[in-house]
C-alpha positions in Angstrom: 75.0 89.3 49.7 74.7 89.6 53.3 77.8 87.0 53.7 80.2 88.9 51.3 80.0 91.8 52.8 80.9 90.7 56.3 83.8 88.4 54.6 85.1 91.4 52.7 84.7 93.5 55.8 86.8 90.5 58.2 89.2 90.1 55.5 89.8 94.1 56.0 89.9 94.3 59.4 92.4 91.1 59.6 94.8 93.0 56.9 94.9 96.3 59.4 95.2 94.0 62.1 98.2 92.3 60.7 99.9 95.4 58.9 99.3 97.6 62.2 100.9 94.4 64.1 104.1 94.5 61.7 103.9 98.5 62.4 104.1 98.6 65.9 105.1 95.1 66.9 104.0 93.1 69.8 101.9 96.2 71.9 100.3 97.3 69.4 97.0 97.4 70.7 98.3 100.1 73.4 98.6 103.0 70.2 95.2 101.5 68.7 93.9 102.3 72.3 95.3 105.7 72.4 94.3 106.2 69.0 91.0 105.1 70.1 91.2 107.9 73.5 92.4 110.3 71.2 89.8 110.2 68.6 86.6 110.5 71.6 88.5 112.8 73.1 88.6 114.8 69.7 84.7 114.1 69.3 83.9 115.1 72.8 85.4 118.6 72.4 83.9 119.5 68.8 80.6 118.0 70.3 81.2 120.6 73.0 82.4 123.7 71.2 78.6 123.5 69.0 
């Protein structure tokens, strides 16, 4: 059970991986990491505003 999940879940992350690569080419880890800025950036302020 355990083992399909974590198989299901790396064959996922390897199909993002590849159709975010075909996306945005070569660099596309720079827009995952300002993805990844933008979205704690976004948490950090609704965290604040409550």
């Amino acid at each position: 059970m355990v083992q399909t999940i974590t198989d299901n879940y790396n064959a996922f992350v390897g199909t993002v991986i590849a159709v975010i690569s075909v996306i945005f080419g070569e660099h596309w880890y720079l827009f995952a990491l300002f993805l990844a800025l933008n979205i704690a950036d976004w948490v950090t302020g609704w965290m604040k505003s409550r």
